[in-house]
N, CA, C and O of each residue as an XYZ file, in Angstrom:
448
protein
N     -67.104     -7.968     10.429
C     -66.046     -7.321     11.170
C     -66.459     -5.890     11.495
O     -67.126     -5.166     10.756
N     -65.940     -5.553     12.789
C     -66.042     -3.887     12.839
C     -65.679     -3.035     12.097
O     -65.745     -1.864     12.472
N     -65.084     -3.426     10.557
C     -64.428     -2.220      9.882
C     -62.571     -1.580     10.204
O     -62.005     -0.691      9.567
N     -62.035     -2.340     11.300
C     -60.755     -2.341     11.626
C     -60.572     -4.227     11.284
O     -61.007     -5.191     11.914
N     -59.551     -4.122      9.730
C     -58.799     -5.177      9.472
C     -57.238     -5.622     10.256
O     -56.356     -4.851     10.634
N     -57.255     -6.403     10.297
C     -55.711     -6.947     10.661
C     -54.987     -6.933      9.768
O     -55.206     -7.760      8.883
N     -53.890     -6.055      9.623
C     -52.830     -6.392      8.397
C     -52.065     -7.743      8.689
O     -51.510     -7.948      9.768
N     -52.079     -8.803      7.474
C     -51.461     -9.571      7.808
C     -49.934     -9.929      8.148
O     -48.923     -9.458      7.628
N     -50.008    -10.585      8.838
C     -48.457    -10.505      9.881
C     -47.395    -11.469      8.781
O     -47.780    -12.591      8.454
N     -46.573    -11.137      8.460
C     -45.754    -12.013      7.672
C     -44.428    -12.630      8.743
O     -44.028    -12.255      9.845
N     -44.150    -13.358      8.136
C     -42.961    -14.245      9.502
C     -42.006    -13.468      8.781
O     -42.232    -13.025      7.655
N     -40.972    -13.300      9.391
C     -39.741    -12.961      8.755
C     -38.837    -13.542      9.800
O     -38.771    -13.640     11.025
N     -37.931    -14.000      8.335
C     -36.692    -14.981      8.304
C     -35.684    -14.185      9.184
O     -35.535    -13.096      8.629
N     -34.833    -14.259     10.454
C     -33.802    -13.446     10.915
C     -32.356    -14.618     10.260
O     -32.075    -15.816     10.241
N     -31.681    -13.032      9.716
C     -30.687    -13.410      8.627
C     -29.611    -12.982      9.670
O     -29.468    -11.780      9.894
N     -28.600    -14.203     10.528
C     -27.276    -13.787     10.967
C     -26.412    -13.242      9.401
O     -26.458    -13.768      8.290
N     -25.689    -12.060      9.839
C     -24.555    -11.761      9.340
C     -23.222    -12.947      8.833
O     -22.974    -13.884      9.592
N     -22.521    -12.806      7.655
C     -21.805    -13.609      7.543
C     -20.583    -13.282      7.932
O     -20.042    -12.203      7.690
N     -19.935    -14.528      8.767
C     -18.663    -14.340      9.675
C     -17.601    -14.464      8.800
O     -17.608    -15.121      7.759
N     -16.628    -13.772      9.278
C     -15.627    -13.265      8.350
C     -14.389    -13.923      9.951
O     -14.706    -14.279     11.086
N     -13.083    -13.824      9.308
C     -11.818    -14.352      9.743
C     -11.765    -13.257     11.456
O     -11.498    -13.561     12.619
N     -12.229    -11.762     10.681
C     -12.269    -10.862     11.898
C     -13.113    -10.513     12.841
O     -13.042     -9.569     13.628
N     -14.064    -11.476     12.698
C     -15.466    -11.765     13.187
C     -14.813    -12.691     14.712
O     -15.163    -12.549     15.884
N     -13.899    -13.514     14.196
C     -13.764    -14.571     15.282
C     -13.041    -13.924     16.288
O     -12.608    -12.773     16.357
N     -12.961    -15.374     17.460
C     -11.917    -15.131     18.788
C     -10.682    -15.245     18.643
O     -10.454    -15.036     17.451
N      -9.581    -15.499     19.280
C      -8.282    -15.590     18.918
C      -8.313    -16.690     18.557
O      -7.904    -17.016     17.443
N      -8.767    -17.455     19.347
C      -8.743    -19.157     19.068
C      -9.970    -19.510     19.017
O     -10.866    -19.370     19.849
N      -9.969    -20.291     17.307
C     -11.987    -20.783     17.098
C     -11.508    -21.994     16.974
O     -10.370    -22.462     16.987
N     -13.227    -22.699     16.774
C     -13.391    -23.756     16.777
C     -13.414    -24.212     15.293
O     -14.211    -23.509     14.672
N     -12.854    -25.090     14.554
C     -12.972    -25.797     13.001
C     -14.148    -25.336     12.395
O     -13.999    -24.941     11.239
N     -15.475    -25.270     12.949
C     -16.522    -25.157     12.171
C     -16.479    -23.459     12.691
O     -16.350    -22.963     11.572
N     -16.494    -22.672     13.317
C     -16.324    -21.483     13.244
C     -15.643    -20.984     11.572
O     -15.963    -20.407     10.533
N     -14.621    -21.616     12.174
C     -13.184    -21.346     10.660
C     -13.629    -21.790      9.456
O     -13.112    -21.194      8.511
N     -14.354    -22.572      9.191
C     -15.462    -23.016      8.119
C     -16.076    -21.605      8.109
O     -15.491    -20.686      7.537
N     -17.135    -21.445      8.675
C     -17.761    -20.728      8.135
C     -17.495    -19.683      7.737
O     -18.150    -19.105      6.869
N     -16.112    -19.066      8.491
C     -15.387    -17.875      8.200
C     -14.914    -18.228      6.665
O     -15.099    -17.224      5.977
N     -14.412    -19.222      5.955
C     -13.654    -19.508      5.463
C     -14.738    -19.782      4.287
O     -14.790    -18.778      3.577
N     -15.394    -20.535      3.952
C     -16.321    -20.927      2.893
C     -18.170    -20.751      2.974
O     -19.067    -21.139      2.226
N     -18.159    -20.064      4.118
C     -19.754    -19.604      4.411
C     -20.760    -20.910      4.949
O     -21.041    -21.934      4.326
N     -21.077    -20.607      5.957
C     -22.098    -21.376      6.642
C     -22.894    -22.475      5.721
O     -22.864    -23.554      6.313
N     -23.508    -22.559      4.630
C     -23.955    -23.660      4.045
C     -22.819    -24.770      3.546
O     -23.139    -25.935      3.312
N     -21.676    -24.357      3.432
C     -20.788    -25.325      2.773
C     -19.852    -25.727      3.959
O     -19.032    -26.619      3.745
N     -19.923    -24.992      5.504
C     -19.179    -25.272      6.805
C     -19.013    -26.794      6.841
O     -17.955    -27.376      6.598
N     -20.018    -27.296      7.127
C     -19.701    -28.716      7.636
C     -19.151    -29.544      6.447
O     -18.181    -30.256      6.711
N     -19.690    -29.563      4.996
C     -18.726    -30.333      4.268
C     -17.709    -29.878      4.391
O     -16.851    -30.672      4.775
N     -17.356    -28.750      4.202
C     -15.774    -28.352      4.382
C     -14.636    -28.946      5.317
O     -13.527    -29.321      4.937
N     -15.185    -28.958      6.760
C     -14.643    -29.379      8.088
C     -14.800    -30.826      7.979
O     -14.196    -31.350      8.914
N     -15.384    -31.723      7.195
C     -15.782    -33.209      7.288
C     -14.299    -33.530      5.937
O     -13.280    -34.191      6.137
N     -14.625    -32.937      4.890
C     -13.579    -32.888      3.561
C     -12.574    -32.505      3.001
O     -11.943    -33.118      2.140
N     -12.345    -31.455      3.450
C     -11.103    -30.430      3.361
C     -10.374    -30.044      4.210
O      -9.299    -29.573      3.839
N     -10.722    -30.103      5.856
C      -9.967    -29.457      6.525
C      -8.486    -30.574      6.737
O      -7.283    -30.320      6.785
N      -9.194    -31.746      6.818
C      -8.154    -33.148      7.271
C      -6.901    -33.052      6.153
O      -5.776    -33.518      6.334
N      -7.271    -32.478      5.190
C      -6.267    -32.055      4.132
C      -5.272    -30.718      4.550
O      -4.049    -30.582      4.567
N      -6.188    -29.982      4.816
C      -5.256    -28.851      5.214
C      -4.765    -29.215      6.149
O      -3.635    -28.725      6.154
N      -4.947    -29.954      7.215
C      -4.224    -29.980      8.638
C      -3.129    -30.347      8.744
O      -2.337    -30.010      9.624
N      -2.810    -31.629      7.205
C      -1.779    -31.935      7.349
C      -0.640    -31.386      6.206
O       0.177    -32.082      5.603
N      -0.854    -29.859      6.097
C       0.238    -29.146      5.217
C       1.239    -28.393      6.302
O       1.065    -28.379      7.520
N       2.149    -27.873      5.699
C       3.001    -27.209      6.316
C       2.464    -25.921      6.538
O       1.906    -25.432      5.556
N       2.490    -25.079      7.818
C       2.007    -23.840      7.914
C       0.668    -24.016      8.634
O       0.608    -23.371      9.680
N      -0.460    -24.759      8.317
C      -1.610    -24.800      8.429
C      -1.315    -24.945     10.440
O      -0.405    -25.555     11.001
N      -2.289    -24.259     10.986
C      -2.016    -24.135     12.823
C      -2.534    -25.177     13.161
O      -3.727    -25.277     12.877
N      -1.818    -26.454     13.949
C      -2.618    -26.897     15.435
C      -3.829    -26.545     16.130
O      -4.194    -25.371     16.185
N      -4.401    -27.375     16.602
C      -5.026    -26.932     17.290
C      -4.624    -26.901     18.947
O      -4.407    -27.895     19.641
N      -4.584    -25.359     19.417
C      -4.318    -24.849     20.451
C      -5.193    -26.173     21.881
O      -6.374    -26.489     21.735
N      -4.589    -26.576     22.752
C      -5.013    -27.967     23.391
C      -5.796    -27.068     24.026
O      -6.989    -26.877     23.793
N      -4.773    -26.220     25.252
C      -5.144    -25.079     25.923
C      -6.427    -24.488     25.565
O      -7.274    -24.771     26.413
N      -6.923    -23.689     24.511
C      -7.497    -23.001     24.036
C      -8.620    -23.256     23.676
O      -9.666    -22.608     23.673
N      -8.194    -24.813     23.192
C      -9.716    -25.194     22.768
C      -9.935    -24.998     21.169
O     -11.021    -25.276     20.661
N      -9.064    -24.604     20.558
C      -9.196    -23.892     19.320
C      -7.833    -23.817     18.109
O      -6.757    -24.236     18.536
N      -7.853    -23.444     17.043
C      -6.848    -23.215     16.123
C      -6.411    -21.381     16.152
O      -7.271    -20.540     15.891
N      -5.426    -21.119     16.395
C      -5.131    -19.599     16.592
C      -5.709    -18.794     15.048
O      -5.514    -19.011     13.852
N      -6.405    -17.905     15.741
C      -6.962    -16.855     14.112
C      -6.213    -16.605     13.207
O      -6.420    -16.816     12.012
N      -5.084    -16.034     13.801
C      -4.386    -15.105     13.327
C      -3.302    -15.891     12.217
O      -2.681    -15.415     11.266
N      -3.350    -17.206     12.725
C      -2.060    -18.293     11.927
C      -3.213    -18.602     11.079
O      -2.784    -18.233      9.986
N      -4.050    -18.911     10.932
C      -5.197    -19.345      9.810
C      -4.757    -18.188      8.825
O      -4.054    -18.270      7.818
N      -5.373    -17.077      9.404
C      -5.226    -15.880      8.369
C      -3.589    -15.895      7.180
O      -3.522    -15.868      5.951
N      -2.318    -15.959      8.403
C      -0.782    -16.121      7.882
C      -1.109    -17.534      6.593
O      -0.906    -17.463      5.380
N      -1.510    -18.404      7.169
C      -1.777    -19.456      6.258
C      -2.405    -18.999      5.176
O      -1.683    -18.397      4.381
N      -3.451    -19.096      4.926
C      -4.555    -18.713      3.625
C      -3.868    -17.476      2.506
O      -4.035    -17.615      1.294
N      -2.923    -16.015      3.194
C      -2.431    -15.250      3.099
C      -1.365    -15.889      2.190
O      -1.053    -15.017      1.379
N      -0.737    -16.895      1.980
C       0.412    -16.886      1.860
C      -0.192    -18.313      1.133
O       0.372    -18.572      0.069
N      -0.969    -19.015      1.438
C      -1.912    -19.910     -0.154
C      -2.290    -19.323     -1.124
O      -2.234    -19.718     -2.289
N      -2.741    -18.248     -0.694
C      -3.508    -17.710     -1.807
C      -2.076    -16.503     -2.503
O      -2.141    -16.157     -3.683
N      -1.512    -16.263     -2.067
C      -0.457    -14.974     -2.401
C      -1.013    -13.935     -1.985
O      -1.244    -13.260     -2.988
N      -1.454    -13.277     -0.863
C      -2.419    -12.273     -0.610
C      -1.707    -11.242     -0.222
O      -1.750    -10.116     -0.718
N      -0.709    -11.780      1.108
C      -0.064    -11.594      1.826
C       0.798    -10.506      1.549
O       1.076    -10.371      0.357
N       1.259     -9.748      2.292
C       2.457     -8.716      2.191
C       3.669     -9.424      2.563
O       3.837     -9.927      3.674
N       4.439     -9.452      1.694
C       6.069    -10.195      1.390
C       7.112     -8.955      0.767
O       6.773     -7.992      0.079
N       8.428     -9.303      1.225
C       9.206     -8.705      1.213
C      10.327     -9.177      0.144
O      10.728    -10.335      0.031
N      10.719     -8.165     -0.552
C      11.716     -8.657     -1.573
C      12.878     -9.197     -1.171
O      13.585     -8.762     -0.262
N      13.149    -10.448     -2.055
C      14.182    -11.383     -1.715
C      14.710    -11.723     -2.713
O      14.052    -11.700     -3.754
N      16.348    -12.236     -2.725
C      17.058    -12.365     -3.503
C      16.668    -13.426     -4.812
O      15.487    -13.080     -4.783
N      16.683    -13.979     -5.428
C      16.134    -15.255     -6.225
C      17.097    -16.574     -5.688
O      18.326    -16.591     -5.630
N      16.489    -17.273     -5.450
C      17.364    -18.729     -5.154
C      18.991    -18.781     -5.838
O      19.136    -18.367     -6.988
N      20.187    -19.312     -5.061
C      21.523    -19.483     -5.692
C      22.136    -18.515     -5.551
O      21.612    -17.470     -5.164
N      23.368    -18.626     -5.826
C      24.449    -17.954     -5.184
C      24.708    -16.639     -5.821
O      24.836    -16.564     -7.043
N      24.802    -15.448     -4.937
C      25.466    -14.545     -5.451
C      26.876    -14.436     -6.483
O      28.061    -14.732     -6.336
N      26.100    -13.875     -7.535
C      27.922    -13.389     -8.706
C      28.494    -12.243     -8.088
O      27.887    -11.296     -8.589
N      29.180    -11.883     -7.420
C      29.560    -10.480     -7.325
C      30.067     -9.502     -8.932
O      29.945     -8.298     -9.159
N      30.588    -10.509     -9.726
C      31.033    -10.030    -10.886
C      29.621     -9.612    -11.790
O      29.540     -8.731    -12.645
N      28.816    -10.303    -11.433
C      27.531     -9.492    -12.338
C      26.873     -8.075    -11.792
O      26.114     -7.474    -12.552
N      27.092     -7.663    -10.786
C      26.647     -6.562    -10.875
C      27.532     -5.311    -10.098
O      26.997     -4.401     -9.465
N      29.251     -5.506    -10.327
C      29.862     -4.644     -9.993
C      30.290     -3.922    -10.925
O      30.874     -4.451    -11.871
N      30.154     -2.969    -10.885
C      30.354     -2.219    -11.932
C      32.049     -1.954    -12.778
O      32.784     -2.511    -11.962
N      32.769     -1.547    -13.656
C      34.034     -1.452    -13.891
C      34.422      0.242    -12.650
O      33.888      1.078    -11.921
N      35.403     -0.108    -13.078
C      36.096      0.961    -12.140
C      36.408      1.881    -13.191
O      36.834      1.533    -14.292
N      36.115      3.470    -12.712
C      35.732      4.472    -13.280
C      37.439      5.228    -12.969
O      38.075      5.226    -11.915
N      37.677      5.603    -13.821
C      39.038      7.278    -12.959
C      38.337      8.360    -12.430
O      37.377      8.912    -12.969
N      38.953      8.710    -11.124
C      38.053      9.949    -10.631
C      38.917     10.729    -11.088
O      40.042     10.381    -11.447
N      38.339     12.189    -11.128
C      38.754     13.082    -11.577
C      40.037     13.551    -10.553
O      40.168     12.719     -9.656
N      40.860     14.491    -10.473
C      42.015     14.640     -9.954
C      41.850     16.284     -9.770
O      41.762     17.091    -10.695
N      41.829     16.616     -8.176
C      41.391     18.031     -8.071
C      43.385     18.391     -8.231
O      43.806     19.548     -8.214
């Protein structure tokens, strides 16, 4: 050789970023929502095993005909509110109001 070596060239792997819920369009496609949802190696079992389960719970979104897709944002309301994630608002506990439990006795006001 002339004394000028070639450093050897190594291949390198290009690593996509992992997609997240806010990554997507308004309306994705099942395996999009997979991958958002359980990460690209486990996407397709997921969408083949689990999704047919979720689809048929209460809450879980349609798929938009129009769109082509399941709306983001109702995925997110969904999962939010599976998991307890969600921001919720205080509410009474189930059954009927006592009024007698939390009125207080009647006081004498003072007398100017």
């Amino acid at each position: 050789m002339d004394g000028f070596e070639q450093p050897e060239v190594q291949q390198m792997k290009l690593v996509r970023p992992a997609i997240t819920l806010d990554n997507l369009p308004m309306f994705a496609t099942d395996l999009q929502i997979a991958e958002a949802v359980v990460g690209r190696e486990k996407a397709e079992k997921w969408t083949r095993e689990r999704l047919p389960t979720l689809a048929n719970k209460p809450g879980f979104p349609a798929i938009d005909e129009f769109h082509e897709g399941r709306p983001v944002a109702l995925v997110r309301r969904f999962y939010e509110n599976y998991l307890g994630t969600g921001s919720t608002t205080a509410t009474a506990p189930p059954g009927k109001a006592d009024a007698t439990q939390w009125k207080s006795k009647t006081r004498q006001r003072p007398q100017a």
